[in-house]
N, C-alpha and C positions, 0 to 999 in steps of 0.2 A: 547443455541447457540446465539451467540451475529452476529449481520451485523455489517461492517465495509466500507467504500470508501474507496479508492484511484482513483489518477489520474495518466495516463501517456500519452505522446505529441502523439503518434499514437499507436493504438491495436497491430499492428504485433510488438510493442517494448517491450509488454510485455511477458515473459519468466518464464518458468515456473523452482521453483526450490526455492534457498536460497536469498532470495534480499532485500535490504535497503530500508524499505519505509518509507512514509507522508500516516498514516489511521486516518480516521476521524469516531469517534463514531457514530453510528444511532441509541442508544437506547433511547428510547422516557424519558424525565424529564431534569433535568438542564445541566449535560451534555453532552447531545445529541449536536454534530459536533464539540468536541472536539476534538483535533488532536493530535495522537501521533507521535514520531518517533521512527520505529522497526526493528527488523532484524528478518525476520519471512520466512519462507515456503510457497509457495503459488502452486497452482494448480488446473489445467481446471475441475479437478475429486477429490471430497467426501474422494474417496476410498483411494487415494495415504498420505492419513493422517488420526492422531489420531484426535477423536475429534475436527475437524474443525471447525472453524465458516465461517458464509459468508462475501465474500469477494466482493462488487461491481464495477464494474470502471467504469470510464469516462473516456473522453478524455480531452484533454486539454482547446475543445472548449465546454465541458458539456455533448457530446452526450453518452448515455449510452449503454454498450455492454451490448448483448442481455441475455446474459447467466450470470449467478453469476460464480465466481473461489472460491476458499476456499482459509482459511490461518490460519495457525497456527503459533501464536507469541513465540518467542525464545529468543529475549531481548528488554526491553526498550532503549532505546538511548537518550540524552540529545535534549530537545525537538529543537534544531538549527543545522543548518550545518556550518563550517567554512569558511569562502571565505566571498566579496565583500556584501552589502546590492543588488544590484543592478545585481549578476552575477546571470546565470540562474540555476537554484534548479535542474531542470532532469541533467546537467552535472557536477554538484557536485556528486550527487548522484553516477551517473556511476564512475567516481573518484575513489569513495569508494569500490564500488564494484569488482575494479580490482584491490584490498590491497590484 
């Protein structure tokens, strides 16, 4: 079972289900915090998926939720979003999510 991060801008924004994310590896060796971009599964509970790995999150400002979620990854995605260098990444993101 592999750990993973993510970040989102406040706890109560994250939702449990099918969602676009930014995970960053935590397996220990060279690429450990590597990042991918995925469209995975995610959820408060083990049980509601196959073979999960752990899922961690932070906030935007680093602070860590107490509890791990689980995720299970469904596609790789090109590791960029489209849009501005300078536009902000959580509303691209949601963008996407309402295709």
């Amino acid at each position: 079972m592999k750990e993973w991060l993510t970040f989102t801008r406040k706890f109560s924004d994250l939702k449990e289900g099918r969602r676009e994310l930014f995970i960053k590896d935590l397996s220990e060796g060279p690429r450990k915090y590597d990042t991918k971009h995925v469209v995975a599964t995610i959820s408060p509970n083990r049980e509601n998926l196959k073979n999960p790995d752990v899922l961690w999150v932070r906030s935007e400002s680093g602070i860590k939720l107490n509890n791990p979620w689980y995720i299970q990854i469904e596609e790789e995605l090109p590791p960029y979003v489209p849009g501005r260098p300078w536009q902000d990444v959580f509303s691209v993101l949601e963008k996407g999510e309402a295709r």
